[in-house]
C-alpha positions as CSV (number, residue, x, y, z in Angstrom):
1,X,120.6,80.1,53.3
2,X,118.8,83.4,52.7
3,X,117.1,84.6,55.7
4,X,113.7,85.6,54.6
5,X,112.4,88.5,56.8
6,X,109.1,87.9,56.1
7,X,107.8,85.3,57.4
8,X,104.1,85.4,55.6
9,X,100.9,85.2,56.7
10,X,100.3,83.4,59.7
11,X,98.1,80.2,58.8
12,X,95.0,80.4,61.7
13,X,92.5,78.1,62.8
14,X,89.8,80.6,61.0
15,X,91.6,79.9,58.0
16,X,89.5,76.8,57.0
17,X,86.8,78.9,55.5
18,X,89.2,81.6,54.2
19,X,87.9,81.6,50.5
20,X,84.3,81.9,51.7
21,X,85.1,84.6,54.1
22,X,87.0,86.6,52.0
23,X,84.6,86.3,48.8
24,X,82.0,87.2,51.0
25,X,83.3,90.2,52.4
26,X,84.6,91.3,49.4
27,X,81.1,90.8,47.6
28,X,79.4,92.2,50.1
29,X,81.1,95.3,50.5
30,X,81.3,95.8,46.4
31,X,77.2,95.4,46.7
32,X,76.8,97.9,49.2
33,X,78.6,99.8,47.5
34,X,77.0,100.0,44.2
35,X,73.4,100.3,45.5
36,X,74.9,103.5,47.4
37,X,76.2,105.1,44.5
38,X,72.7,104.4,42.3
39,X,71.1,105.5,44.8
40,X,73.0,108.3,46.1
41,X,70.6,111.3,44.7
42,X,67.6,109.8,46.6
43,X,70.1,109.4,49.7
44,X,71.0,113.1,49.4
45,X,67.4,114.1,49.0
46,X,66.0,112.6,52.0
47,X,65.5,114.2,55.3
48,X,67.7,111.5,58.0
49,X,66.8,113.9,60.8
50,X,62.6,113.2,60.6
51,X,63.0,110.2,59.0
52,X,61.2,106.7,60.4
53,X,62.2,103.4,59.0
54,X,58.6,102.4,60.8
55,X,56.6,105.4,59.0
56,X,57.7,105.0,55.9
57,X,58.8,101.1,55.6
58,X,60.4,99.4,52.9
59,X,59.5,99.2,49.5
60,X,61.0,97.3,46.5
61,X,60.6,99.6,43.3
62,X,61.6,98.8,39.7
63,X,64.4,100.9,40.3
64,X,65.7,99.4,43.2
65,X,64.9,96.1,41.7
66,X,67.1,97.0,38.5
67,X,69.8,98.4,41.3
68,X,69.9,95.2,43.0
69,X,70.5,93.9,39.9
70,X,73.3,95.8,38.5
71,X,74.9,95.7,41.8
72,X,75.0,91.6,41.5
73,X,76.2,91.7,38.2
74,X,78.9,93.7,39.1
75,X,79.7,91.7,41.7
76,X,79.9,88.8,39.3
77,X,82.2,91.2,36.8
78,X,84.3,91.1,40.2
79,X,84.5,87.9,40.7
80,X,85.4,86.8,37.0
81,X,87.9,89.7,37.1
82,X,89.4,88.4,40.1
83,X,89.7,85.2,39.2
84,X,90.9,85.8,35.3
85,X,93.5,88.0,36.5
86,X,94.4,87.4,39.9
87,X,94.5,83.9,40.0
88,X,97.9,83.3,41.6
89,X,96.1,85.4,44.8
90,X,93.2,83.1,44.6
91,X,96.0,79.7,44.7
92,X,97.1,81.7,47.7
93,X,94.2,81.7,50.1
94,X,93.1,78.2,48.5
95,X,96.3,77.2,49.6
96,X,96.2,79.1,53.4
97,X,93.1,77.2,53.4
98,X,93.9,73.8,53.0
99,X,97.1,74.0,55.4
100,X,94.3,75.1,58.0
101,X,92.3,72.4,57.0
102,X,95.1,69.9,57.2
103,X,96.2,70.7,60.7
104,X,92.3,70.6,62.0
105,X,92.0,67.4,60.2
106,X,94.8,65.6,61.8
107,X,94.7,67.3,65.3
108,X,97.8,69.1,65.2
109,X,97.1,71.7,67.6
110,X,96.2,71.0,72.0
111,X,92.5,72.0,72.7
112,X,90.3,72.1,76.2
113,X,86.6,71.3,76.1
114,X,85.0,74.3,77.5
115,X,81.0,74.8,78.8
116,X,79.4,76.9,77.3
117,X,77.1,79.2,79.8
118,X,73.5,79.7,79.3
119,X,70.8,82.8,79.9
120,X,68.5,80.1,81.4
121,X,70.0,78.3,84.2
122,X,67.7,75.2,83.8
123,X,69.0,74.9,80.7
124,X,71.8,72.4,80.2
125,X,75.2,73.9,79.3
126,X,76.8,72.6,76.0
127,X,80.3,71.7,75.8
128,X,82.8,72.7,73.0
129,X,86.1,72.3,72.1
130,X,88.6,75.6,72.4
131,X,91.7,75.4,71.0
132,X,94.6,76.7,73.7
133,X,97.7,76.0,71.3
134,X,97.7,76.2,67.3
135,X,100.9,75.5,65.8
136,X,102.7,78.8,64.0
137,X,103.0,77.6,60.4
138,X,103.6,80.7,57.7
139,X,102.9,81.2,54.0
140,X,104.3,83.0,51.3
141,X,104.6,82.9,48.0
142,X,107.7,84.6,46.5
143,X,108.8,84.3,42.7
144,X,106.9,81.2,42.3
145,X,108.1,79.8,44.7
146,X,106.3,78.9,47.9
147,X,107.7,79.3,51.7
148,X,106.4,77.2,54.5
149,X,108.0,78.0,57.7
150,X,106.3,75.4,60.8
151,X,106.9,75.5,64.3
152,X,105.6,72.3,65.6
153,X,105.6,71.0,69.1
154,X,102.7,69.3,69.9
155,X,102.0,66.4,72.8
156,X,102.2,62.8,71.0
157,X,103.9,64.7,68.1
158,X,105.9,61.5,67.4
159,X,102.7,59.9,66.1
160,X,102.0,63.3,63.8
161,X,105.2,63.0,62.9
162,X,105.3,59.8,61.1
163,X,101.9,60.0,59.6
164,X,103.1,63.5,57.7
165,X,105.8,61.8,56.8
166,X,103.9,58.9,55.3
167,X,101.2,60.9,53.8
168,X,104.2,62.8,51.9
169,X,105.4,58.8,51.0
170,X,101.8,58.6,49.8
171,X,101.6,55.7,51.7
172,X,97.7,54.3,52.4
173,X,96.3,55.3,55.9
174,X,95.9,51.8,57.3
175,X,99.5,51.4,56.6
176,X,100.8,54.5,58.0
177,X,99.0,53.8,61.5
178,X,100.2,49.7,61.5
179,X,103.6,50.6,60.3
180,X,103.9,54.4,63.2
181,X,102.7,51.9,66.0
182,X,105.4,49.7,64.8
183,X,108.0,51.7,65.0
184,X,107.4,53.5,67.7
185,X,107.2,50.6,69.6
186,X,110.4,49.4,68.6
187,X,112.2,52.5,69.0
188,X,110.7,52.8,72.6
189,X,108.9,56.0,72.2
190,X,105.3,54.4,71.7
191,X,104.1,55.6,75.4
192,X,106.3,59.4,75.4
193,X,103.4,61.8,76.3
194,X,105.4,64.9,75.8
195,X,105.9,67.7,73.4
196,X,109.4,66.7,71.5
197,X,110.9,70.1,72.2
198,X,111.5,68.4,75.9
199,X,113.0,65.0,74.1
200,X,116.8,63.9,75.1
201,X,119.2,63.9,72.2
202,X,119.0,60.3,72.4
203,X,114.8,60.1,72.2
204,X,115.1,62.4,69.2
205,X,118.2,60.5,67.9
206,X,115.2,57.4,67.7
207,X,112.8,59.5,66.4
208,X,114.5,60.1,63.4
209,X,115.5,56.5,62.9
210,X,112.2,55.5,63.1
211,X,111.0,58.2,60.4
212,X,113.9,56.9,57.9
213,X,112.7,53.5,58.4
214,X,108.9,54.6,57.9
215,X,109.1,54.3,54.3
216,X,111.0,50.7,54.3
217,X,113.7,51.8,52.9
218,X,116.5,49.2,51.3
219,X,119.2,51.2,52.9
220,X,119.7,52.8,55.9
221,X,122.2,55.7,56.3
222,X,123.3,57.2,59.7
223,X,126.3,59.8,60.1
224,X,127.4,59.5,63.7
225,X,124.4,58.2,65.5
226,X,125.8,58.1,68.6
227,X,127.8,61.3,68.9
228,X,127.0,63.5,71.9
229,X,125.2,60.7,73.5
230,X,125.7,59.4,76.6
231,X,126.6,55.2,77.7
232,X,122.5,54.6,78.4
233,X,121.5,56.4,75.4
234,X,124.6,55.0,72.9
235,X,123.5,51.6,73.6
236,X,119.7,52.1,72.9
237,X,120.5,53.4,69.6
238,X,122.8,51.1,68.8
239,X,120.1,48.1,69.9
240,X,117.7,49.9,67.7
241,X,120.3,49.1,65.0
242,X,121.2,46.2,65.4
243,X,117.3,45.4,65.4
244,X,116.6,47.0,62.0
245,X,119.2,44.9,60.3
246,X,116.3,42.1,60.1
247,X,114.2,45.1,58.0
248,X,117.5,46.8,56.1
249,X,120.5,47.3,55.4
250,X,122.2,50.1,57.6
251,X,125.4,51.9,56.7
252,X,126.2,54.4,59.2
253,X,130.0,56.3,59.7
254,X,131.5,56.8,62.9
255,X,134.7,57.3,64.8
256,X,133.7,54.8,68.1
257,X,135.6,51.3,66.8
258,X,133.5,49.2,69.4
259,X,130.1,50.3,68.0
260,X,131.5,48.8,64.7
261,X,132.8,45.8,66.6
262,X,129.2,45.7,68.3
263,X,126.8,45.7,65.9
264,X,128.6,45.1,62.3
265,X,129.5,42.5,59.8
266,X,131.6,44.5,57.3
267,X,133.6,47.5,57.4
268,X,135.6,49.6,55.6
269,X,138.2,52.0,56.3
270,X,138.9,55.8,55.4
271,X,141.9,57.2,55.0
272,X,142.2,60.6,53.2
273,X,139.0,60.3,52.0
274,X,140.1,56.4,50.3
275,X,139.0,53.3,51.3
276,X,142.2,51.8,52.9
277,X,141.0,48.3,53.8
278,X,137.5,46.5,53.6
279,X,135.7,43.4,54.4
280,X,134.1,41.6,56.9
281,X,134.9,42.0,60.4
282,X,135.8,38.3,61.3
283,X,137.7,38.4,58.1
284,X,140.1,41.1,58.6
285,X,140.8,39.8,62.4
286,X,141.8,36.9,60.9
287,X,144.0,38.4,57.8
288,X,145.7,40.7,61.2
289,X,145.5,38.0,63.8
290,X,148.3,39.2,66.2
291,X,150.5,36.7,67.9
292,X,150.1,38.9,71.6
293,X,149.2,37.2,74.5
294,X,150.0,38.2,78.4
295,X,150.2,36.3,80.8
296,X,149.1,37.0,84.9
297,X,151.2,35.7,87.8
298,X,150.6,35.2,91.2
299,X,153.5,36.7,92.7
300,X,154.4,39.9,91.6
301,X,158.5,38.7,91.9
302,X,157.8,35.8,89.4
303,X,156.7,38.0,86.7
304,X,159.7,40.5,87.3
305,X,161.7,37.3,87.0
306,X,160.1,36.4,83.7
307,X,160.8,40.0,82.5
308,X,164.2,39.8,83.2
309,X,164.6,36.1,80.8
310,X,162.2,37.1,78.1
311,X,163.8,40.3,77.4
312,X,161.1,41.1,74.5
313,X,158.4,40.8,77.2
314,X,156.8,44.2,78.4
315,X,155.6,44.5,82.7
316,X,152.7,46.3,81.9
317,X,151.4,46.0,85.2
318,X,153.6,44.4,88.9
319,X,152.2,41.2,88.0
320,X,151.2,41.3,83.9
321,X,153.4,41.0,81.3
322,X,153.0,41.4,77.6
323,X,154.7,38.9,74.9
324,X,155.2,39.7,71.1
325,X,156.2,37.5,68.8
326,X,155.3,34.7,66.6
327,X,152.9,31.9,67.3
328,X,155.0,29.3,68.8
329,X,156.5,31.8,71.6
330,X,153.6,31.1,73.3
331,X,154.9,27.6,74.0
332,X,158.2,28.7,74.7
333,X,157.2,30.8,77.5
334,X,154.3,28.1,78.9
335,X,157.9,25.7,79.0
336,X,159.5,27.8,81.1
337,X,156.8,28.2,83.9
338,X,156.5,24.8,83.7
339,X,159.8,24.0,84.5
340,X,160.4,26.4,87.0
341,X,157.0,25.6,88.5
342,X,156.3,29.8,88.3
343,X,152.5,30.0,89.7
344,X,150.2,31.7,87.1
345,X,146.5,33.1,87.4
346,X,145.7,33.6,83.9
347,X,147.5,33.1,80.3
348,X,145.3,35.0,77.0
349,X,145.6,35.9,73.9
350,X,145.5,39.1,72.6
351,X,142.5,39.3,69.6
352,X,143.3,42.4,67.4
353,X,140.5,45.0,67.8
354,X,139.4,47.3,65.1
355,X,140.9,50.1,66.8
356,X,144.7,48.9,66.6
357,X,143.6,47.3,63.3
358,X,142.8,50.8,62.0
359,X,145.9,52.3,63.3
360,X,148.0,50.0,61.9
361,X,146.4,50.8,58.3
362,X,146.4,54.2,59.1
363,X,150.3,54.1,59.9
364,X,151.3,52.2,56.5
């Protein structure tokens, strides 16, 4: 993307009365300006070293009268002219004005309450509110297009956060602040009194979530969710998940097998860019059920022993072995211990996982 340079003018507090300001020092300075020049020869002629504004006062003649009033047509003629012809500058403080307006409305900035201190000291001191922090928001206006650049970091910005979002939704107000509260509650962030820019990966991973779900979406996609994020912070996301299946449906990619195997009930898998194999998870176990088992022994000689008859078998550990085969080899090897009363600790069956599921696609 284009790096713009530029950033614009900076919007400031100040800014909510930016057309008033600036019509009326533009006004103001066009009026001065033409009572000087009509009365310039009266200027020149008088003597500013001896003069007294007490002695000789004010007075309102019918010229100065018909100067007053030339001057505020002309400032009218100003003001059309501006307006006729300079309108897209008159959209641009309108708009400066109503971003400045915006952010005062809904608090986006971190204020103190100050005292004010009086001349009279029996007089009570009033207190006001002084803004310390105003967020750095820029406009510009380039080729029709506008530019909005925003720096925001504010304390309980998670709340701002979600109501911008559902303003932009056009979502009613009522149902913004039910719907934030909800969210944040269930994404755990409801009681983070921080500025986000200090937020874990993990606390802004939730964040977002719970600005995609703002709008009750039908669908719900996630690219990696829990990439880059540690064991405590993988499994909060993936409860918050898991919890918003009741609201949506999510669809989210990812390369960790026992997320999917957590939290899903269908899956498909990507091979070159192609779906290789889909369906639901207890489905495709069963299409793939594998006919592994192991079995434990007590004594690490027996299960040497066993290695040594059941040639197929692999010692994956001094007292573990590993049997492939079909289904009914599981009975053949149970006969044998029996018979030769070998002490066991535990017998199991192997259930495919997703992981060896995919690799096996993968392979073909």
């Amino acid at each position: 993307m284009r790096k713009i340079w530029n950033k614009g003018h900076r919007i400031r507090a100040s800014d909510k009365h930016l057309v008033y300001h600036f019509s009326i020092g533009t006004l103001l300075f066009v009026f001065v300006a033409v009572l000087l020049l009509l009365n310039m020869k009266q200027l020149m002629r008088t003597d500013w070293e001896h003069f007294s504004l007490l002695e000789n006062g004010l007075t309102l003649s019918p010229y100065n009268f018909i100067a007053i009033l030339i001057a505020t047509g002309v400032c009218a003629l100003v003001a059309f002219l501006y307006y006729r012809f300079c309108y897209d500058g008159f959209k641009k403080l309108l708009h400066r004005q109503k971003l400045a307006r915006m952010i005062l409305e809904n608090k986006w900035y971190e204020a103190d309450t100050v005292q004010d201190s009086v001349f009279f000291t029996n007089l009570q001191s009033r207190s006001r509110e002084k803004i310390v922090w105003f967020p750095k928001i820029y406009y510009q206006m380039e080729k029709g297009l506008l530019h909005i650049r925003c720096e925001i970091t504010l304390g309980k910005y998670q709340d701002q956060l979600l109501r911008l979002c559902g303003e932009s939704l056009e979502m009613g107000k009522n149902d913004i602040e039910k719907r934030s509260d909800e969210l944040l509650t269930l994404v755990g962030l409801s009681k983070e009194n921080h500025r986000i820019r200090g937020f874990s990966r993990g606390m802004k991973q939730r964040l977002g979530i719970a600005q995609a779900l703002l709008g009750r979406p039908k669908i719900l996609i996630c690219d990696e969710p829990t990439s880059a994020l540690d064991p405590i912070g993988r499994k909060e996301i993936l409860d918050i998940l898991l919890s918003s299946k009741k609201q949506t449906t999510v669809l989210f990619s990812t390369h960790i097998l026992s997320d999917v195997e957590r939290i899903c009930t269908d899956v498909a898998f990507l091979n070159n860019g192609k779906i290789a194999m889909q369906g639901a998870v207890a489905d495709l176990k069963n299409v793939c059920s594998s006919h592994e088992f192991i079995v434990e022994t007590i004594k690490a000689d027996d299960a040497e022993y066993l290695s040594s008859v059941f040639t197929d078998a692999q010692l994956t550990a001094k007292d573990t072995l590993l049997f492939l085969g079909e289904q009914f080899k599981m009975f053949e090897v149970l006969e044998f211990i029996t018979e030769h009363k070998i002490l066991i600790s535990k017998i199991e069956r192997v259930e495919p996982s997703l992981e060896s599921l995919f690799m096996e696609v993968v392979s073909k």
